[in-house]
N, C-alpha and C positions, 0 to 999 in steps of 0.2 A: 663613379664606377660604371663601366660597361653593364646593360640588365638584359645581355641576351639570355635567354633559359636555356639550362643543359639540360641533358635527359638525365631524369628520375626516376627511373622506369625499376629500379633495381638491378641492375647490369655490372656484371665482379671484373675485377681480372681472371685470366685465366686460371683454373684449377681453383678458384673459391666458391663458395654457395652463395647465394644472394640471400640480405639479409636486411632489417630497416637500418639506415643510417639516422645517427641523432642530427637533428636540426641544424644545434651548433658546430658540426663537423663541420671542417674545409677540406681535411685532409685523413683517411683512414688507411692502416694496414694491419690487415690481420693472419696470421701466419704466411706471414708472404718468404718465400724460399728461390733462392736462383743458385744455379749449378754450371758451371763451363766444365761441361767432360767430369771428371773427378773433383773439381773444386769449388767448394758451397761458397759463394759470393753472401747468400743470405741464408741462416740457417733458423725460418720460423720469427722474423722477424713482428712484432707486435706493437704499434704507434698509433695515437689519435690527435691530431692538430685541430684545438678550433677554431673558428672564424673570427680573423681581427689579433689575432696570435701572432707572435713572434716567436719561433720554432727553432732551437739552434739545436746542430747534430755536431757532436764530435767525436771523433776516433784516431787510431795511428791509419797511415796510409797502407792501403791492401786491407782497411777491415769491411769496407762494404760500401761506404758512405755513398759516393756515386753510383753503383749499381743501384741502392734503393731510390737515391733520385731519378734515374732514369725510370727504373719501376712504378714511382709515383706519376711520374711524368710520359707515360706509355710508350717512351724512348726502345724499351726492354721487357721483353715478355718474363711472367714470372707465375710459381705455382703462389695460390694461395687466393684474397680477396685485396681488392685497391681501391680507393676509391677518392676521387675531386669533385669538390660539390655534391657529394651524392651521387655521382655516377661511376662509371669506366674511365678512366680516364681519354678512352678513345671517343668516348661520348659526349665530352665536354666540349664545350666552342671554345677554339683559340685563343677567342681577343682576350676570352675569362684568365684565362693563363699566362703568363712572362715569365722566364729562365734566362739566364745568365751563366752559361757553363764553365766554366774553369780553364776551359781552352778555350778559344773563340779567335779566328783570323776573317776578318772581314778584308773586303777589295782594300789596297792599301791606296789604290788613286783614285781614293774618293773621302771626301771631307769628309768633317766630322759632321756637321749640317747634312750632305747629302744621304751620308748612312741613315742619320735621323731618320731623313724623308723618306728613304726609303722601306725599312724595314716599318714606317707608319701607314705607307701607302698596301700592305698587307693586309690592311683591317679597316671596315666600312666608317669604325666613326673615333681616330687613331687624336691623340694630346697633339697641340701644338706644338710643332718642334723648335719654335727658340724657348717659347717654356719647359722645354724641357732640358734643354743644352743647359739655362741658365738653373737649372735644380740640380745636376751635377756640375756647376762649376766651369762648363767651358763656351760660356756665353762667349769672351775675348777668344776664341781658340776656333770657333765653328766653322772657320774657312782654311783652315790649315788639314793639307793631306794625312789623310792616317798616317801612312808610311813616316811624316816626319814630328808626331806627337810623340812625346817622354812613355815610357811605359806607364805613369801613372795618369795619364790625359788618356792614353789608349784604352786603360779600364774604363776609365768613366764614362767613353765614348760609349763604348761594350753596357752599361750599367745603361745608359740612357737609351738603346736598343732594347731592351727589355721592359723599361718603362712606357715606352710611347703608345703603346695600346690602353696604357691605365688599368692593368690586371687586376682581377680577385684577390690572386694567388702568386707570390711570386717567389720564384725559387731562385735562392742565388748563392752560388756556391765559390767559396773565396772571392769576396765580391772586393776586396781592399788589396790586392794582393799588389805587389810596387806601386802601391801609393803613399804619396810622404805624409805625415804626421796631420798637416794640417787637412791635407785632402779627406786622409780616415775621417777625420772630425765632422768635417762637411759630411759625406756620405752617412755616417754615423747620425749626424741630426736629421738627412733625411730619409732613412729609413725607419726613425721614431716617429716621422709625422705622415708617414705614410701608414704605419701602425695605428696611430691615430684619428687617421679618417679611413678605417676601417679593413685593409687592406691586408690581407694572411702573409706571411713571410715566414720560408724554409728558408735557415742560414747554416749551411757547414763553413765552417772556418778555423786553421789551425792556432788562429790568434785568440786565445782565452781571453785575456781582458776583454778585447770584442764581443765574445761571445756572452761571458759574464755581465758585461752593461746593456744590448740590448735586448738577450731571448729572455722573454718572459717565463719559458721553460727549457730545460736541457734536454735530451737525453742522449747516451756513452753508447758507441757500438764497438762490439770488439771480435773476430773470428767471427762478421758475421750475424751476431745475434744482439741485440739491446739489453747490456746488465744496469744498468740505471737509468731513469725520467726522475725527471723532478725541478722544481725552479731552480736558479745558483744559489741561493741563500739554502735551500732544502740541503742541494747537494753535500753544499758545502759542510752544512753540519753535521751532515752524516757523513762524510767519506773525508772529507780537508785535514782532519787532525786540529789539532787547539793551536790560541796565536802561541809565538814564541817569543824569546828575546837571545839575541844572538850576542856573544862576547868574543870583542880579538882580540886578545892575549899580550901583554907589550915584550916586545925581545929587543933586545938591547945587546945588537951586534951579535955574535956567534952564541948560542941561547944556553951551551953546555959555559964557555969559560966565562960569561956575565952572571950568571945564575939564575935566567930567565926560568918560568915554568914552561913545561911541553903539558900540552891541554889533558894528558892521560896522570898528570902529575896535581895539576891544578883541580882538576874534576874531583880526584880522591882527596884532597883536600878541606875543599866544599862539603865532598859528604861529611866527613869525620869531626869538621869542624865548625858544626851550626846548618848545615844544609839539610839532613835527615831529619834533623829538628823541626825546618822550617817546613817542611814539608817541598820543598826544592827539587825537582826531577831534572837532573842534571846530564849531560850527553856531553863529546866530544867531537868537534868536527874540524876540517883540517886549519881552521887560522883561529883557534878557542874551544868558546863553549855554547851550547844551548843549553837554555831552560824554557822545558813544555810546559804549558799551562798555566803563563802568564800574563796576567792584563795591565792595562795600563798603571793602576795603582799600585801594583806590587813588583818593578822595578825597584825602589826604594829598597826592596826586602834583598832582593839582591845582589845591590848595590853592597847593602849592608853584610852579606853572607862573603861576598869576595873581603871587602875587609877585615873581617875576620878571620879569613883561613890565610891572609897576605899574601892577594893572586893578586897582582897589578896591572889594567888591563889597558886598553886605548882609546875602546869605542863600543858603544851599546846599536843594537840596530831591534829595533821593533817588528813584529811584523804579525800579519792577522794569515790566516790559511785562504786562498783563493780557488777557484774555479779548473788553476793548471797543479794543483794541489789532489784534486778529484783526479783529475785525469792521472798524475803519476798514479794515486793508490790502486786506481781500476783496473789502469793498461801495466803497468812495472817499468813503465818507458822513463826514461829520463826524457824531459822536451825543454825547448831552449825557444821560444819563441821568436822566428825573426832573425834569429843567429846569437840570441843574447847568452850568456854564461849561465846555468841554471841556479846558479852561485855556491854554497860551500857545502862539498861532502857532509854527511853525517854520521856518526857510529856509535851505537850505543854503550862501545867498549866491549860487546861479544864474541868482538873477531868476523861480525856481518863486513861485506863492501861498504866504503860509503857510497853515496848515489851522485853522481858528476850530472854536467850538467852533458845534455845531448843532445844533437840536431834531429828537428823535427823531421 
């Protein structure tokens, strides 16, 4: 890591008091608030990142996400207290810092190696740039013009522009974004091992799993404000809902003249017929059924309860609550990861919507 010293000195953002920062801080905000005209971008926003931390921020788009980065990052002036390292964030030295913005067009007739060198040639004592090419992956690629890399080699280019200073602190915001499966992976191993050798990391990213395996902590911004912090495991047990296990329903051709059940027929069945018994919480969604609050051992039990009410079904699908589980309960969004289907409606039979799936 770069050991230039920032200022100390106790220095806020604007409209904060100055105050002692803890040690382990990398990153502080405390009622930090921004306004365009009539509209609160941050409303008292309250965060503590610390050092060697993995930090992921999530939210729907228009909740704030990027203005607080810019606000941590002194891009954007903002009422309240900020703080990097312990300082202002105008007080801090550069080289301590690396960002990744979410937009980013660099000269398109210039390699991927010369960008390297370039944006290394910024800071007195910057990583070697084929070590670095070859840490995102485009060690084979380094003499190829921007302009004619895949959108997911042009990230990486963009990822290894932020890296070549060897940051404190690095903010990187949708950092995977068109890159294929195995690239996420690579990037993904190494922004663990930069974690690792002690390196703080701000990640906003609309990709839950991502965000779920590597931020050591979450926290949700919505309208603005932060309704939940906490690790994914934390979140999740608080806000996810219990696993479940899903049932599709077998129909056999036209469902009324075979005598297939319709899942509001199956459901009442369940109940009446050994499900209330079992203690079974049973739901209706558009291809079956759910049952909440089921672990792996107790499948069997409902395996058994369809037998008996004689619901015939096709397929069981398992599943535990996740990190994009949180995110519906907090925001109401439906989110579809990536363009994926969110998968099957739900209804608990109250006449509520079921919840489709929806683009992010």
């Amino acid at each position: 890591m770069n050991e230039t010293a920032a200022d100390a000195s106790g220095a806020t953002g604007s409209g904060g008091a100055a105050g002692p920062a803890s040690g382990d801080e990398a990153l502080a905000a405390r009622g930090v608030r921004k306004a365009y005209g009539e509209t609160v971008a941050l409303d008292g926003v309250d965060l503590s990142v610390e050092r060697g931390e993995v930090f992921g921020l999530i939210g729907p788009n228009g909740a704030g996400k990027t203005t607080l980065v810019r606000a941590l990052t002194g891009t954007t002036d903002a009422e309240g207290e900020v703080r990097v390292l312990g300082a202002a964030p105008g007080g801090v030295h550069p080289a301590r810092v690396g960002l990744l913005p979410q937009s980013f067009d660099p000269p398109e007739r210039l390699t991927a190696r010369e960008l390297v060198d370039y944006y290394g040639g910024l800071y007195d004592d910057p990583r070697d740039t084929e070590e670095v090419l070859a840490d995102v992956g485009l060690a084979d690629d380094a003499d190829a013009w921007y302009e004619t890399l895949s959108g997911g080699q042009k990230r990486r280019t963009c990822v290894a522009t932020a890296l070549v200073n060897d940051p404190e602190v690095l903010f990187l915001d949708e950092p995977t974004t068109g890159i294929d499966p195995a690239g996420r992976r690579s990037l993904h191993a190494l922004i663990e091992a930069l974690a690792d050798d002690g390196t703080t990391v701000f990640l906003t990213s609309h990709a839950m799993d991502e965000v779920e395996r590597l931020a050591d902590r979450v926290a949700l911004i919505r309208d603005g404000a932060v309704v939940a912090t906490g690790t994914p495991a934390g979140l999740i047990a608080d806000h996810g809902g219990a696993p479940h296990l899903d049932v599709e329903l077998a129909v056999d051709g036209d469902r009324e003249a075979s005598g297939s059940l319709d899942p509001e027929t199956a459901a009442e069945r369940v109940r009446e017929r050994g499900g209330d018994d079992r203690g079974l919480a049973v739901e209706t969604t558009d291809r079956g059924l759910r049952f909440s609050g089921v672990e792996p051992e107790g499948i069997a039990a409902v395996v058994d309860a369809l037998g008996d009410a004689g619901v015939p079904f096709e397929s069981l699908s398992w599943a535990e609550p996740t990190l994009e589980d949180v995110y519906l309960e907090l925001t109401g969004e439906a989110y579809a990861p990536r363009g994926r289907d969110a998968g099957p409606g739900v209804s608990s039979g109250d006449g509520t919507e079921p919840t489709d799936g929806g683009a992010r």
